[in-house]
N, C-alpha and C positions, 0 to 999 in steps of 0.2 A: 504494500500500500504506500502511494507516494502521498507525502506530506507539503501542503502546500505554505512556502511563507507568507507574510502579513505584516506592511506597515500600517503604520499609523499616519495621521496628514502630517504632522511635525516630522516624522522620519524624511517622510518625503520631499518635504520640502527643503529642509534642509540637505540633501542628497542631490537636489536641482537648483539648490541655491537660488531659492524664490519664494516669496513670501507667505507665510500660513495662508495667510484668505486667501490667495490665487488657485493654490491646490483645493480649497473648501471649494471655490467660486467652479472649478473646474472639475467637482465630485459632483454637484448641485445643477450642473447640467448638464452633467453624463457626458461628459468628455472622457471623464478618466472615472472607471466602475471602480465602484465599493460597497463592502456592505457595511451596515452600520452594526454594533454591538455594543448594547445600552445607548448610552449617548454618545459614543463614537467610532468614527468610521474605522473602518481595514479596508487598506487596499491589499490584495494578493498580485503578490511578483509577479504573474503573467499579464495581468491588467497593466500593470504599470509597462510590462514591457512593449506590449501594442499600444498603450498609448504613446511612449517616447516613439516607435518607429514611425505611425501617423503622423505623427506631430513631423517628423524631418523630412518625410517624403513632400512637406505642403511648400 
């Protein structure tokens, strides 16, 4: 069974060197998928990676 990782928006952001709310701004409409757990998001490493590759093909 493969185990899948999981950031958080503050990982993330920090990791793309951009600001909390842009990564929030960019969960909120579904640019970049996550789920939420309680009151805060996961993003899973594959989401984020189609999102970075999207994002460079533009």
């Amino acid at each position: 069974m493969k185990h899948s990782q999981y950031y958080s928006i503050e990982e993330v952001s920090k990791t793309l060197k951009v600001a909390y709310l842009t990564v929030y701004r960019w969960v909120r409409a579904e640019k970049l998928i996550a789920v939420k757990a309680g009151k805060q998001y996961r993003i899973k490493r594959e989401n984020l990676d189609i999102f970075l590759k999207n994002k460079d093909s533009k």
